[in-house]
VOPAGU-2260 file (C-alpha; in pm, 1 decimal, decimal comma):
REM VOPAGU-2260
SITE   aa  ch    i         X         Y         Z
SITE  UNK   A    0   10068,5    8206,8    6472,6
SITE  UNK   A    1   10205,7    8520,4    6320,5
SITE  UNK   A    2   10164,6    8904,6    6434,3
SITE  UNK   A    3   10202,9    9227,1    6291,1
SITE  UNK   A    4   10359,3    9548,3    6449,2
SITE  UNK   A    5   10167,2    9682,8    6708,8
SITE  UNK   A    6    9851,9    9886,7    6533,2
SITE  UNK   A    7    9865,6   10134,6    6838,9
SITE  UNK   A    8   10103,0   10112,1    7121,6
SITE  UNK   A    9   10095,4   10387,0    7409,5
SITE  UNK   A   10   10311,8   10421,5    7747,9
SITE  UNK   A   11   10060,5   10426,4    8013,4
SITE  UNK   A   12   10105,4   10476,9    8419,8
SITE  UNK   A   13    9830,5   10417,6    8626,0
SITE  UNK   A   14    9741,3   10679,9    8816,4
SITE  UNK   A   15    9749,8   10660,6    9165,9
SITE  UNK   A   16    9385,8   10703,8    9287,8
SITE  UNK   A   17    9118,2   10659,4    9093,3
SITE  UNK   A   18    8756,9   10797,5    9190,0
SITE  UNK   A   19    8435,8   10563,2    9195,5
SITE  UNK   A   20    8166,1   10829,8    9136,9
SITE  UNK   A   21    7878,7   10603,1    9083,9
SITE  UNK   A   22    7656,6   10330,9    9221,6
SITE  UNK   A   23    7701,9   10129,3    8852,0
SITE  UNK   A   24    8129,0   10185,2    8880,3
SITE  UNK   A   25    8105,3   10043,7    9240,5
SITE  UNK   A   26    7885,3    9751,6    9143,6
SITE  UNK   A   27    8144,8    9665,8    8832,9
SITE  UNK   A   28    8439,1    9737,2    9100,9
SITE  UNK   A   29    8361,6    9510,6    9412,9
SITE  UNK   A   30    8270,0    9202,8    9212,4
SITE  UNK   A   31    8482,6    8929,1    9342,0
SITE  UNK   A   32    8567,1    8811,6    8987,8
SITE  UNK   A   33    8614,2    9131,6    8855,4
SITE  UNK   A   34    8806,8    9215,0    9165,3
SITE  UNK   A   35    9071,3    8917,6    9097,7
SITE  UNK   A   36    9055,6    9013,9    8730,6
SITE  UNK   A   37    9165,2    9365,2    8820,3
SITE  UNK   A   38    9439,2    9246,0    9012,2
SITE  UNK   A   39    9582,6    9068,4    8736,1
SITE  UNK   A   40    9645,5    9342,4    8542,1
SITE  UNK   A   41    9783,7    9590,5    8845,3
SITE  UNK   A   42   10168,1    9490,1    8743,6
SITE  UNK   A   43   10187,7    9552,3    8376,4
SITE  UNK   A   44   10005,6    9528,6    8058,0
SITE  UNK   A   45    9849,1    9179,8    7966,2
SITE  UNK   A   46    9607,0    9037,4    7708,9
SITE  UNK   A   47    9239,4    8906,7    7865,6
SITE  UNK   A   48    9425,8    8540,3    7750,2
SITE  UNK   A   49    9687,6    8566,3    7938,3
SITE  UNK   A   50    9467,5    8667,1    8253,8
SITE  UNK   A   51    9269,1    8400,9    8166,5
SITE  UNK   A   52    9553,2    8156,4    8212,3
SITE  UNK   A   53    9648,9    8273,3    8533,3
SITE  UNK   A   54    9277,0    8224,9    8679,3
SITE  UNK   A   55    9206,8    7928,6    8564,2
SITE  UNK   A   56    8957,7    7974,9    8316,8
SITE  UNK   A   57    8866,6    8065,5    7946,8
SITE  UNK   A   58    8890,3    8393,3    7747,1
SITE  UNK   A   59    8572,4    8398,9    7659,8
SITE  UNK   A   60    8409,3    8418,5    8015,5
SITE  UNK   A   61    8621,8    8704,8    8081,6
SITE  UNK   A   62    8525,7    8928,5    7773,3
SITE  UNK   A   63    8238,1    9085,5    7941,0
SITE  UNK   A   64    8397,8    9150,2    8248,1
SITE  UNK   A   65    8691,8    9323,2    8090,7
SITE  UNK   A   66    8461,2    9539,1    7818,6
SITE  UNK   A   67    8217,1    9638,7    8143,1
SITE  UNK   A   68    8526,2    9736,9    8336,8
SITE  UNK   A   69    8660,1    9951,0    8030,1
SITE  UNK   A   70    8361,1   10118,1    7976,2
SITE  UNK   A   71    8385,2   10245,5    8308,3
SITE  UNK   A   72    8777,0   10323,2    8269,2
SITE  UNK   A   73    8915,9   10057,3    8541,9
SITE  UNK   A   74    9115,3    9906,5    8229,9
SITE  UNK   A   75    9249,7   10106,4    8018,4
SITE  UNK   A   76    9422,5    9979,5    7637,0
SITE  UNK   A   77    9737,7   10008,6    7619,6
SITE  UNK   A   78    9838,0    9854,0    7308,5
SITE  UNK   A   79    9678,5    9725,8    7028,2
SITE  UNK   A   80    9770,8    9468,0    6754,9
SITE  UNK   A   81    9686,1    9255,7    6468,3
SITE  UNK   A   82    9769,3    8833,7    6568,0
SITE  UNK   A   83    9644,6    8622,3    6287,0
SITE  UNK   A   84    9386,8    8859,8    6161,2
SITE  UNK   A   85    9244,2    8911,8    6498,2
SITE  UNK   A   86    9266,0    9220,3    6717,5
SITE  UNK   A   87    9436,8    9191,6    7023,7
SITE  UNK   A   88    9456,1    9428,2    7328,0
SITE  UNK   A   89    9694,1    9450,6    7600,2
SITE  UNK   A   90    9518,6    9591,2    7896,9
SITE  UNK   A   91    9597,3    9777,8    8242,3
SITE  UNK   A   92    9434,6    9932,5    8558,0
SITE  UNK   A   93    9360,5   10278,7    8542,7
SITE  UNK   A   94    9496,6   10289,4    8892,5
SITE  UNK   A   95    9671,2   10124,1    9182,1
SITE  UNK   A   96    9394,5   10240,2    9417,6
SITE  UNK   A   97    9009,6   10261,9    9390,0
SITE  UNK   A   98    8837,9   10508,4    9648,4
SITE  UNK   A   99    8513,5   10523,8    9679,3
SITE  UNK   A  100    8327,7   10904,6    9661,9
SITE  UNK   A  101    8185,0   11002,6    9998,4
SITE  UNK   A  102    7801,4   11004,4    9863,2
SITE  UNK   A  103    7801,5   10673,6    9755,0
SITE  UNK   A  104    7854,3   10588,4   10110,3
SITE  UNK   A  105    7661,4   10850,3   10289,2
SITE  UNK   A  106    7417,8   10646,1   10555,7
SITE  UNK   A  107    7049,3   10778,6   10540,6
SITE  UNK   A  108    7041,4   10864,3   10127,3
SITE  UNK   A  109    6898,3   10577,8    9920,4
SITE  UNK   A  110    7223,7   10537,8    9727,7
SITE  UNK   A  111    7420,4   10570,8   10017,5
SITE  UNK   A  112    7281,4   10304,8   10186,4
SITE  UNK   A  113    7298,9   10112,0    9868,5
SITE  UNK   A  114    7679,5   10183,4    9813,4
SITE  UNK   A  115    7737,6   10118,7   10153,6
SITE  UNK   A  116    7582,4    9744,8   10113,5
SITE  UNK   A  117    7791,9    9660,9    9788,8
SITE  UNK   A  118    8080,4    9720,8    9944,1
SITE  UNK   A  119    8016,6    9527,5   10278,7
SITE  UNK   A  120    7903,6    9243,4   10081,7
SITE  UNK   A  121    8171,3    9281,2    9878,3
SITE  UNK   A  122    8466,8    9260,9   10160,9
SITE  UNK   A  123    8296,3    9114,2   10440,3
SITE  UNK   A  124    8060,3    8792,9   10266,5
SITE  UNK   A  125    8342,8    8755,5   10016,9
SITE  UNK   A  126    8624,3    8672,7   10264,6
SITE  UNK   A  127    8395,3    8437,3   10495,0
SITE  UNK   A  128    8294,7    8236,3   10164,9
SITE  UNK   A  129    8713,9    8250,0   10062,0
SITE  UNK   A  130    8737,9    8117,4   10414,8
SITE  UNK   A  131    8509,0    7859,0   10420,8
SITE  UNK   A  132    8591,7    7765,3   10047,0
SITE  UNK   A  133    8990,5    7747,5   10156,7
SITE  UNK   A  134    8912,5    7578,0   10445,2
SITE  UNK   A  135    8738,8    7304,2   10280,7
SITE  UNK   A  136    8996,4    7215,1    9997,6
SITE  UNK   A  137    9251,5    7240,0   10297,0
SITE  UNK   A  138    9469,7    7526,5   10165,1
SITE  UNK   A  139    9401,1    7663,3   10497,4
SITE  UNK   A  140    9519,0    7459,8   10836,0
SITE  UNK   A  141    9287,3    7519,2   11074,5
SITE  UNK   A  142    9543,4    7312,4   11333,1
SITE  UNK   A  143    9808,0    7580,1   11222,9
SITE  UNK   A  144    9865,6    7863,5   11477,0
SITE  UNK   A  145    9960,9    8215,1   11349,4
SITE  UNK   A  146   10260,3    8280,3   11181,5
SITE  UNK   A  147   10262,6    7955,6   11026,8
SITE  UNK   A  148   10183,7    8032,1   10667,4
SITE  UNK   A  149    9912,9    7767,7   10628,3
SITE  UNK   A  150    9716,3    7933,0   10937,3
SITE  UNK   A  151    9456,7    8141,4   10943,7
SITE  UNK   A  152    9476,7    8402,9   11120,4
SITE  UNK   A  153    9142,8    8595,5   11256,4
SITE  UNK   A  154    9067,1    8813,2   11540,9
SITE  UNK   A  155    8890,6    9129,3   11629,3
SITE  UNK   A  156    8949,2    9409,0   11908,7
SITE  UNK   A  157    8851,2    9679,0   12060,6
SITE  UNK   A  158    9050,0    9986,0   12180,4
SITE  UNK   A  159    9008,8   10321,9   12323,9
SITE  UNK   A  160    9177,9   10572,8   12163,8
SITE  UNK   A  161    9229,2   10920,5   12094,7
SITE  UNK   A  162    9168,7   11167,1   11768,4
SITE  UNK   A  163    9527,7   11160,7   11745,6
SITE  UNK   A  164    9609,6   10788,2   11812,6
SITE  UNK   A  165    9366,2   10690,2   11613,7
SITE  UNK   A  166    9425,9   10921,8   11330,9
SITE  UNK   A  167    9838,5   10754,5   11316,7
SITE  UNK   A  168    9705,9   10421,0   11392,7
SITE  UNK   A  169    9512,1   10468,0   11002,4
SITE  UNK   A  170    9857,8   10567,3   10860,0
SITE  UNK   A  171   10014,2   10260,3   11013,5
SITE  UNK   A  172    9724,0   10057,3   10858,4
SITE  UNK   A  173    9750,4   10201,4   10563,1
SITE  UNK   A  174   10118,7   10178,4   10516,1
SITE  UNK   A  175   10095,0    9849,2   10597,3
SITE  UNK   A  176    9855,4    9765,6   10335,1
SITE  UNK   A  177   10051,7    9919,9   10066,5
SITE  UNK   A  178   10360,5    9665,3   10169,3
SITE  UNK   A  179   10133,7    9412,5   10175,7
SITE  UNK   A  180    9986,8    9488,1    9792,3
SITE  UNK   A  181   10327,9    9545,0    9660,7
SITE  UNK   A  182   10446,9    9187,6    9763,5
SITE  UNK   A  183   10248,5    9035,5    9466,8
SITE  UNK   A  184   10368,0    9297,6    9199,6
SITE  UNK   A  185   10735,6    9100,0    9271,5
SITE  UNK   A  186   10838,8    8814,1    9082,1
SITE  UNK   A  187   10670,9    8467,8    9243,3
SITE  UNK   A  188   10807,1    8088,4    9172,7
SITE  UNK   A  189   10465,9    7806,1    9136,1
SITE  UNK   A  190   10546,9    7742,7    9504,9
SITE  UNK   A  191   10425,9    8026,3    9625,1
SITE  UNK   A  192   10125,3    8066,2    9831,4
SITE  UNK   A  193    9811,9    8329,8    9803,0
SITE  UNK   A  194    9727,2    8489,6   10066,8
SITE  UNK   A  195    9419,6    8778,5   10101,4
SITE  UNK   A  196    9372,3    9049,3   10344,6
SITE  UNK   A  197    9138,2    9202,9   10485,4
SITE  UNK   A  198    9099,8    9475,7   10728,3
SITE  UNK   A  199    8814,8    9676,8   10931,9
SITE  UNK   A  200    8919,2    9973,2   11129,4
SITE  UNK   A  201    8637,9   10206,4   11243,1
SITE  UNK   A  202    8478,6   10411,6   11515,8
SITE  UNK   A  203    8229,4   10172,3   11687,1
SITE  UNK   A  204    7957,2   10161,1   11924,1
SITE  UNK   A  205    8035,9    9856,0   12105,4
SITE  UNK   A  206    8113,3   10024,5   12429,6
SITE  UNK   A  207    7767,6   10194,7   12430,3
SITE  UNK   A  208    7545,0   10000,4   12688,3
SITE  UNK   A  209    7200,3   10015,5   12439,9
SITE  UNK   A  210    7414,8    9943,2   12113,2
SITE  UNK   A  211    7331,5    9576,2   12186,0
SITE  UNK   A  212    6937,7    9692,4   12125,8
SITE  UNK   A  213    7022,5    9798,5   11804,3
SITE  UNK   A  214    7232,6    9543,4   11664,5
SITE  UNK   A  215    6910,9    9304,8   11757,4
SITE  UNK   A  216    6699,2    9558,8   11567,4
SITE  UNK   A  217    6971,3    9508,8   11259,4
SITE  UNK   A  218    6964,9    9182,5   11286,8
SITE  UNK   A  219    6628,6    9121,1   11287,6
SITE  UNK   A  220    6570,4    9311,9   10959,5
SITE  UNK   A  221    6808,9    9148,2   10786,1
């Protein structure tokens, strides 16, 4: 295999937020392939084969993915060359974070409500299938207790707190998340482990003695 000088090469940072302005962006964003595919190309420039390697499967099923996802400008080209007569691109995030715009989460609009359900089914159904699917080829121990690395570790509370509290207590989240995310743009040795995280903080109703009426009436639509 031979290559030529790179036809166009550019130095490209990802910025650090990048908006999500519309219900078909969020749709291309919280896919849980196109998530993972996303994530391999957070730490530096890479070609969809090389991605492919990493996850396991072929090139070709990831073309689509990567062309929908630079339509919308989540990848962006970086470099471009000629190997063996065929163009090749080296690709990158557009950003290290993805926020979502306020309307396409506002509860009582159409799209809203729509936006809202993408991205629930996207965090919440995702991670109990990755459970259940870890669980069952035994990458997770279920006889493990927390901090054992091969335990799962899974709990929910609630807490009163103030404006203030609970305003730091986001910062502290956050903060934490960002360590957390930065761990897998270091260098890793085949004996490392995956791990995924994800969190819910959020003003809730639980404490509210007819909430529980509700949550039936939810449930029962579903």
């Amino acid at each position: 295999m031979t290559s030529q000088p790179a036809a166009d090469s550019t130095t490209f940072h990802p910025a650090d937020e990048l908006r999500i302005e519309s219900i078909e962006a969020l749709k291309v964003v919280f896919d849980p392939l196109r998530m993972r595919i996303l994530e391999a190309f957070a730490a530096q420039p890479r070609t969809v084969k090389e991605v492919a390697e990493d996850l396991a499967t072929s090139p070709h099923r990831l073309y689509y993915h990567v062309n929908m996802m630079e339509e919308h400008r989540l990848l962006i080209v970086t470099e471009t060359r000629m190997v063996s007569g065929i163009q090749e691109k080296h690709y990158q995030v557009a950003a290290r974070h993805f926020i979502i715009a306020p309307h396409l989460l506002m509860f009582g609009s159409g799209e809203g409500e729509q936006g809202l359900a993408i991205l629930l089914q996207s965090v919440l159904d995702e991670t109990r299938r990755d459970i259940l699917r870890s669980a069952r080829r035994e990458i997770i121990d279920l006889s493990r207790k927390s901090p054992h690395p091969d335990s799962m570790m899974l709990r929910r509370g609630l807490a009163r707190m103030t404006p203030e509290q609970a305003s730091q207590f986001h910062k502290r989240m956050l903060a934490l998340l960002d360590e957390f995310t930065s761990i897998g743009g270091e260098e890793h040795t085949p004996h490392d482990h995956s791990f995924a995280l994800a969190v819910a903080l959020y003003p809730t109703s639980a404490y509210d003695v007819d909430s529980s009426d509700e949550e039936a009436s939810l449930n029962a639509d579903e």
